[in-house]
Every structure is written in C-alpha cells, then in structure tokens.
C-alpha positions as CSV (number, residue, x, y, z in Angstrom):
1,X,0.0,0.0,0.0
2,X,1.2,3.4,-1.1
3,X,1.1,5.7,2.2
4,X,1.3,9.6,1.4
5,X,-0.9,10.9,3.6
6,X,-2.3,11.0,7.3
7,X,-5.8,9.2,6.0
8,X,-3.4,6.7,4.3
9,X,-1.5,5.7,7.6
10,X,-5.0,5.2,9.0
11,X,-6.0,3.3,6.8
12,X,-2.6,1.2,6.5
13,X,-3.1,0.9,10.4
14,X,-7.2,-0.6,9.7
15,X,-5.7,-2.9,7.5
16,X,-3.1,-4.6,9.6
17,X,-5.7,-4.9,12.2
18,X,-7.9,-6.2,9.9
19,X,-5.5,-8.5,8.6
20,X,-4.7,-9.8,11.9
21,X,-7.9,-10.3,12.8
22,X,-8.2,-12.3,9.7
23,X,-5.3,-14.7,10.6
24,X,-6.0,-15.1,14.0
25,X,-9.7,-16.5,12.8
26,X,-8.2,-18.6,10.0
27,X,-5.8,-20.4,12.4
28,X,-8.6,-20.4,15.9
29,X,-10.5,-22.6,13.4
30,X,-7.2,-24.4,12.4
31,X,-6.5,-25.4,16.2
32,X,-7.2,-28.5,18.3
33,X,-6.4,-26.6,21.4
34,X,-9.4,-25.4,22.9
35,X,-7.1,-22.0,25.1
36,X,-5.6,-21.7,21.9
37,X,-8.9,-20.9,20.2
38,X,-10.6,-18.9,23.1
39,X,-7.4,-16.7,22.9
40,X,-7.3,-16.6,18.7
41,X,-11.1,-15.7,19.0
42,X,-11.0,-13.1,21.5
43,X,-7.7,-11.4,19.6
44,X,-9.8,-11.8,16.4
45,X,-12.7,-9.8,17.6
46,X,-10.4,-7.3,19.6
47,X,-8.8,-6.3,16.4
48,X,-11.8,-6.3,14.3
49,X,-13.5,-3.8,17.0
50,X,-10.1,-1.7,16.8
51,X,-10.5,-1.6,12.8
52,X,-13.9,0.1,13.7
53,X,-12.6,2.4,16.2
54,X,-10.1,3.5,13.7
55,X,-12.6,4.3,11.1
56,X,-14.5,6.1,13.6
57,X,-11.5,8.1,14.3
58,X,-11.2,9.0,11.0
59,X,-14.6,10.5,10.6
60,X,-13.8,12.5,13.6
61,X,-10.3,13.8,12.4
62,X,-9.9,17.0,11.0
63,X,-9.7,17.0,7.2
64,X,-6.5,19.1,7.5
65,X,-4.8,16.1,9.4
66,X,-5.8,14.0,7.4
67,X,-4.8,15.4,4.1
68,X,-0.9,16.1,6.2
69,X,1.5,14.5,3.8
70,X,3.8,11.8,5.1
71,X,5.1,10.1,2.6
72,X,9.1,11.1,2.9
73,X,8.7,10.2,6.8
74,X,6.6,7.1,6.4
75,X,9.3,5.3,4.2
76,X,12.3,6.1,6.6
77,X,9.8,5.0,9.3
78,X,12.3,2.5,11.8
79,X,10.0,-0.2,11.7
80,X,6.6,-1.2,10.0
81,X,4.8,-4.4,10.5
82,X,4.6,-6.9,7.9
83,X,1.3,-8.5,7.1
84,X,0.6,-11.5,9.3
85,X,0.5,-14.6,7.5
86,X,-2.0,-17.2,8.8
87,X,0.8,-19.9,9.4
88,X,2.6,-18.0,11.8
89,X,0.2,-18.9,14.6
90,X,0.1,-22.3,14.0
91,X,1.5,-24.9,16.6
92,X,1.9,-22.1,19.0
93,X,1.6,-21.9,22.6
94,X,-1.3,-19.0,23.8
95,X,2.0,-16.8,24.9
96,X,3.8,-17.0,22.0
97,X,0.7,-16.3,19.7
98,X,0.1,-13.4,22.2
99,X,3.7,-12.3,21.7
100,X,2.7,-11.7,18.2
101,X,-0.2,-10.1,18.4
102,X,1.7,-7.2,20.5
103,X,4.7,-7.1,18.5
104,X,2.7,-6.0,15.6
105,X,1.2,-3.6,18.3
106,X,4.7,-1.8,19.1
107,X,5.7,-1.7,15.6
108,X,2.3,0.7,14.9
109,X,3.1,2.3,17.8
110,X,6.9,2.7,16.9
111,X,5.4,4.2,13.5
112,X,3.2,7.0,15.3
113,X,6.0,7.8,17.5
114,X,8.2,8.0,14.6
115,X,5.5,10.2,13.0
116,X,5.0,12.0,16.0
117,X,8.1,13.7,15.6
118,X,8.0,14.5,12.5
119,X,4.7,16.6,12.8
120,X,5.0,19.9,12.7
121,X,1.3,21.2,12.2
122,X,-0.6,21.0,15.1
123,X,-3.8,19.0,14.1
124,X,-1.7,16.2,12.5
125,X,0.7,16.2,15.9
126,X,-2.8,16.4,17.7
127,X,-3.9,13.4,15.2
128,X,-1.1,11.2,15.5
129,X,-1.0,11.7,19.5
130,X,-4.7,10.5,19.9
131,X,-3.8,7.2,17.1
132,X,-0.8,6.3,19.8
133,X,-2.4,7.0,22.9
134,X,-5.4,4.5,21.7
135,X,-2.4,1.8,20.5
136,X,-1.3,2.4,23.6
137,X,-4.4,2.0,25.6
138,X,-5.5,-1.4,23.5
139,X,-2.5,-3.2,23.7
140,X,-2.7,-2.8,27.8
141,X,-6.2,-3.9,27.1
142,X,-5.1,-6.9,25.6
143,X,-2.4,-7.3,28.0
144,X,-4.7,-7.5,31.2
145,X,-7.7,-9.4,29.5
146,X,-4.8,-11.8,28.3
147,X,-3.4,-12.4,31.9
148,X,-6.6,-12.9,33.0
149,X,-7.6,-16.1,30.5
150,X,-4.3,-17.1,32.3
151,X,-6.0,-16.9,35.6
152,X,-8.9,-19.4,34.1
C-alpha cells in the first residue's frame, strides 16, 4: 500500500488490524487446542472492533490532518509491520501467539511515534497523539484481558 498521507497511515493501520484479525480467525478454526482458540477468538474480535474504532477516528479527524502529507517520513519510518500470514500462529503456545499479536502492536506504535516527531502542524501532531495514545491503551487492554484467561 502506497502511504502519502495521514488518511493513508490510518487506513494502512485498519488494514493490519484487519488482517490480523483475519489470521487469527483462520488459524482459531485451524486449532485442536481449545485456550488456543478462546485466545485466537478473542484477539480476532479485539482487532476487528479496533479496525472500527479507527474508522471512527477517521470521521472524527480534522480534514487538514488528514490530508498532512507523510510520505518522505513514512518510508524512513524505523519499523513497519509486515502482514501477518495465517501460518505463523500455527503450533503455537497462547503466549507466543500473544507475543505476536503485541509485537505487531509496538511496531504501529513505533510508527506514530516515529510520525509524531516529525509533525510539525498542530492537528496532525494532535492526530497522530490521539492514534498512539489508543495503541497504547488497547495493547494494555489486551495485555490485562490476556493475563486474566491465564487466571482461568
């Protein structure tokens, strides 16, 4: 996906949720392990319910943030994720599959720092604070909801 924009990093950012999402469904109906598939199902629907978050931040966002170009600091970006293929959770324990799940977490968040820096207008700073501060706040989400399953 070509990112130039703002709106484009948002909607690179729905579609590795979404795509994550997708791969943890794929291989939660690929698994004999009954934890395994609670955790996969409950990831799945957590990243599906961030994809609509993110679009609903999007409506909310102010057209001039949005149309902030990014393209020069996007590609020099120090890390992106790479799209999750649906083998990767295979034969894995609920912790490692987990570890995945919030890697790909830091490495959007490492991007909106990354970005965050670079922002010099104040509504795409402003923009790109709120998008990291959610990261943020889902991936301790996941992190608590997660220990807890341990607890069961």
């Amino acid at each position: 996906m070509q990112v130039e924009t703002l709106a484009d990093v948002l909607e690179w950012t729905r579609s590795m949720h979404r795509n994550l999402a997708d791969c943890l469904e794929y291989c939660a109906s690929e698994t004999d392990s009954e934890r395994n598939r609670m955790l996969m199902n409950y990831l799945s629907t957590h990243e599906r319910e961030l994809d609509r978050v993110l679009k609903l931040s999007e409506a909310d966002a102010s057209p001039a943030a949005l149309d902030t170009w990014v393209y020069e600091y996007f590609d020099k970006a120090p890390a992106k994720p790479e799209p999750v293929l649906n083998e990767i959770f295979h034969g894995k324990s609920t912790e490692e599959v987990f570890a995945v799940v919030i890697a790909q977490h830091e490495k959007i968040m490492d991007v909106y720092r990354y970005l965050q820096a670079q922002a010099a207008v104040e509504s795409s700073h402003s923009l790109v604070d709120s998008l990291l501060a959610l990261e943020k706040q889902e991936a301790q989400l996941l992190t608590t909801q997660v220990h807890r399953l341990d607890d069961l």
